[in-house]
LUMDO-179512 format. One record per residue (C-alpha): residue in three letters; y, x, z; residue number from 1. Coordinates in nm, 4 decimals, decimal comma. Example, Ala and Ser with C-alpha at 12.3 -4.5 7.8 and 13.67 -1.06 7.14 Angstrom:
BEGIN
ATOM  rest        py        px        pz   nr
ATOM   ALA   -0,4500    1,2300    0,7800    1
ATOM   SER   -0,1060    1,3670    0,7140    2
# end
This chain:
BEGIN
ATOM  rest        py        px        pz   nr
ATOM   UNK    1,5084   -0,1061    0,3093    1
ATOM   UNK    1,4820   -0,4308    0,1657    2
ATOM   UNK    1,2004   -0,6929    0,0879    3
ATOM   UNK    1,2438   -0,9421   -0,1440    4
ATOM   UNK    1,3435   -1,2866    0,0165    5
ATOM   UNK    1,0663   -1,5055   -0,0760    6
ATOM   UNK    0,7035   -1,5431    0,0017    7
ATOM   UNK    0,4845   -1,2768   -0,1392    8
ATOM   UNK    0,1994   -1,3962   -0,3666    9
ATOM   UNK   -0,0440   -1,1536   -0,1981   10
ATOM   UNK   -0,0651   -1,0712    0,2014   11
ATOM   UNK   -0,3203   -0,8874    0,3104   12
ATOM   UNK   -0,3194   -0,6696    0,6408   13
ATOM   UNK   -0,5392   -0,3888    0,7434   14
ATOM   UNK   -0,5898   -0,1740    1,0945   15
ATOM   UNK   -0,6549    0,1657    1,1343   16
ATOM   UNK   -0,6415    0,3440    1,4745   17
ATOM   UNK   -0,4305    0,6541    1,4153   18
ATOM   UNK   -0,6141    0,9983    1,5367   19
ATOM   UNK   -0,5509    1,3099    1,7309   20
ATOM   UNK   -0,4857    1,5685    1,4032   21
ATOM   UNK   -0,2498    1,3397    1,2257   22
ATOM   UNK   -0,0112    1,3864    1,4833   23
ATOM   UNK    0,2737    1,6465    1,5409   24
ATOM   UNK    0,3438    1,8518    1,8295   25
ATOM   UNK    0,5370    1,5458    1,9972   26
ATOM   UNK    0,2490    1,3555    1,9844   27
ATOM   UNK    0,4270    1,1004    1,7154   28
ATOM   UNK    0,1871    1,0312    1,3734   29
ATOM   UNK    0,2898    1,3142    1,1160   30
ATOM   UNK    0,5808    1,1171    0,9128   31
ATOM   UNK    0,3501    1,2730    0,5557   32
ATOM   UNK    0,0180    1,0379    0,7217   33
ATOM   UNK    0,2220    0,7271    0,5901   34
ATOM   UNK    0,1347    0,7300    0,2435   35
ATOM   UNK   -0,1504    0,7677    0,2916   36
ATOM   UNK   -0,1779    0,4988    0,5116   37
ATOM   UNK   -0,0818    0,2834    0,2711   38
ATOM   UNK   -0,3215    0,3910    0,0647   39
ATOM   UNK   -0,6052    0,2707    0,2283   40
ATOM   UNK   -0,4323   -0,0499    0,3108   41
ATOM   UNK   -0,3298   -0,1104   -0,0856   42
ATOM   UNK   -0,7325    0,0296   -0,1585   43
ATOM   UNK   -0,8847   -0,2102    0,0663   44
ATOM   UNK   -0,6550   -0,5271   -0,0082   45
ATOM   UNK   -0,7175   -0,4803   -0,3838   46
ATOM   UNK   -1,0861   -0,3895   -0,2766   47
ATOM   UNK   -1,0576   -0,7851   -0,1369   48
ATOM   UNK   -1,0183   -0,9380   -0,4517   49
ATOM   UNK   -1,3368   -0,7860   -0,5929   50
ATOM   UNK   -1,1529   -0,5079   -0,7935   51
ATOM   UNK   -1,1731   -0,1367   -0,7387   52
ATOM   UNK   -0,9577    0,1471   -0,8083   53
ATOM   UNK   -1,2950    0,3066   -0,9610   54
ATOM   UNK   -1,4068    0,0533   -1,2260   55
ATOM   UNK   -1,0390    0,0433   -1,3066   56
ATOM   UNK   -1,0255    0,4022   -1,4012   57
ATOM   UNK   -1,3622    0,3920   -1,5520   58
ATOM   UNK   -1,2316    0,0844   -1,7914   59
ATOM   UNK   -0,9376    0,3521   -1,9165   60
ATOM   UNK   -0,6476    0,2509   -1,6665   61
ATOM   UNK   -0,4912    0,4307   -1,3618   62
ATOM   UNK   -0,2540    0,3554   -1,1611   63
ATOM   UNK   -0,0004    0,6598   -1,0452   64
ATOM   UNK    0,2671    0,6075   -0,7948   65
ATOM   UNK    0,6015    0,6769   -0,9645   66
ATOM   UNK    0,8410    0,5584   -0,6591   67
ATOM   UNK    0,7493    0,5602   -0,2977   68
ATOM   UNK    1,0209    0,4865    0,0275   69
ATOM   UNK    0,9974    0,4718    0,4258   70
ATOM   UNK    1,1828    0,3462    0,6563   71
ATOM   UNK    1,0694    0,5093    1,0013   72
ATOM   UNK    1,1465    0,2409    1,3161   73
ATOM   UNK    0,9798    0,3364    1,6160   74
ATOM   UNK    0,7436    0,6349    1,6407   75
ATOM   UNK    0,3352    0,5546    1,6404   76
ATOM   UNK    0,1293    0,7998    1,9129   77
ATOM   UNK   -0,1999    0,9225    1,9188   78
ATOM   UNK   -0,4907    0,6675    1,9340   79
ATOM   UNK   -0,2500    0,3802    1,8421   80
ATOM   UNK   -0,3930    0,0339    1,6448   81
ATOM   UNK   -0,2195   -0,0239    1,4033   82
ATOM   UNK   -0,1558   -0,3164    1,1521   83
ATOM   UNK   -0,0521   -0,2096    0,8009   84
ATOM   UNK    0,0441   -0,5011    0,6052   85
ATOM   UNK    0,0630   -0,5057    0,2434   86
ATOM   UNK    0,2627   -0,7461    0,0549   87
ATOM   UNK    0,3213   -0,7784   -0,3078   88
ATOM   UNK    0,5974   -1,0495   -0,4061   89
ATOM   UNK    0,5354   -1,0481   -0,7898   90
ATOM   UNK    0,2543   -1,0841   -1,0603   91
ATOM   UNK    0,2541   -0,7542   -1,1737   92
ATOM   UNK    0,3025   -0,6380   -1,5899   93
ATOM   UNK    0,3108   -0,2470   -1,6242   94
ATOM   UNK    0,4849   -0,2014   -1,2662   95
ATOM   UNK    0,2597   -0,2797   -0,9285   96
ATOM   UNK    0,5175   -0,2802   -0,6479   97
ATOM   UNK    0,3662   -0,3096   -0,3061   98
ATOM   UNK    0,5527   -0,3267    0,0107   99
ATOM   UNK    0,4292   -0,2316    0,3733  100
ATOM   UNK    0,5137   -0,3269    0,7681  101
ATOM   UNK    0,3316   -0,1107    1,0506  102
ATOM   UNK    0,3076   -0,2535    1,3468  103
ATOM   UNK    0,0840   -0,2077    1,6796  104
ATOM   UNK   -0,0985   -0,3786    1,9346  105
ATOM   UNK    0,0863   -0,2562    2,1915  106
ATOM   UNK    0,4665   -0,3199    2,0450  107
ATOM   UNK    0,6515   -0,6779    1,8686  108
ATOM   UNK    0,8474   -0,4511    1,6452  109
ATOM   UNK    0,7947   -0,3331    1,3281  110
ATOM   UNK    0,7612    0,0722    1,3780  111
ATOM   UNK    0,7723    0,1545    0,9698  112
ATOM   UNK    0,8887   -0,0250    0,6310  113
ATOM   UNK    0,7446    0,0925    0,3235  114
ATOM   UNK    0,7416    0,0496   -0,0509  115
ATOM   UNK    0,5108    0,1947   -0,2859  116
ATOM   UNK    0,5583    0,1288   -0,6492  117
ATOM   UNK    0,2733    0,2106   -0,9375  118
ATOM   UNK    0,2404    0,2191   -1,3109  119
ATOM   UNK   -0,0557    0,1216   -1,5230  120
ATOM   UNK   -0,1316    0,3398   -1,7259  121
ATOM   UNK   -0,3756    0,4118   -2,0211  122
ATOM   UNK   -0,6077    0,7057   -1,8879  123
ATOM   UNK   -0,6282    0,8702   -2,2647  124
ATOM   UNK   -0,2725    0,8412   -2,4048  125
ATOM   UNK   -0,1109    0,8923   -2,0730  126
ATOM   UNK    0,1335    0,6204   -2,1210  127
ATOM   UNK    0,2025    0,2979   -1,9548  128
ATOM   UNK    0,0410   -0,0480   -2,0005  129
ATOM   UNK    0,0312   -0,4319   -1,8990  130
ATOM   UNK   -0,1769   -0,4031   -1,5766  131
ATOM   UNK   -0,5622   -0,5472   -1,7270  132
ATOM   UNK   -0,5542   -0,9356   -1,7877  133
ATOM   UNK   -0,8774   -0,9404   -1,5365  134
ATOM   UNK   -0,7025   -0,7616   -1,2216  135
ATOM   UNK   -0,4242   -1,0536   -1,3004  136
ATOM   UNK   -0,6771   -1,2967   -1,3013  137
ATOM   UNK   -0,8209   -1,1606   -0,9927  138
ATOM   UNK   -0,5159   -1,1673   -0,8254  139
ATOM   UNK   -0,3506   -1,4751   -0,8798  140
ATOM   UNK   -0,6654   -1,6878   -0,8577  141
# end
């Protein structure tokens, strides 16, 4: 997988232990429980600039994932910390694409990659749109 190679205009990192039922039989977090890790992390971060996935839907936009990829590293057990960082390298127009690096407490390396890309889209006519002029404000200010 590969980031883009330049500083992303948003960072924003967010830890979550992992639990007992979103593991598998080897004790390793269920490789499914990643997207919706980065859910919460890409919830909360845009939850940091004042904005909310809620009053976004409510003003007529939403914002569907149309691409998502993983890289799996190194395996994340049971009760693990972990830090899921979101990045996002570019002001976004009708695509939002957000990239992710898991790590722990316990480890240096990076145990998953991600990349998670959305559309805006208008909530009546189903079809895409320029992400709303106030979550660019929001974001870049």
């Amino acid at each position: 997988m590969k980031f883009p190679e330049k500083e992303p205009i948003i960072e924003y990192t967010h830890e979550l232990r992992s639990r007992y039922g979103e593991t598998d039989r080897m004790g390793y977090v269920y490789y499914g429980r990643y997207l919706e890790y980065f859910e919460v992390a890409r919830t909360e971060m845009i939850r940091s600039y004042g904005l909310s996935y809620r009053e976004m839907e409510e003003s007529g936009v939403m914002l569907p994932v149309i691409h998502t990829e993983i890289e799996y590293k190194v395996p994340i057990l049971y009760d693990e910390k972990m830090q899921i960082k979101v990045m996002v390298f570019d002001v976004p127009s009708v695509r939002l694409q957000t990239f992710y690096e898991v790590t722990t407490e316990d480890s240096d390396s990076i145990h998953i990659l991600g990349e998670v890309s959305l559309c805006f889209m208008d909530a009546e006519s189903r079809r895409p749109c320029r992400a709303p002029e106030s979550f660019i404000n929001k974001i870049t200010h």
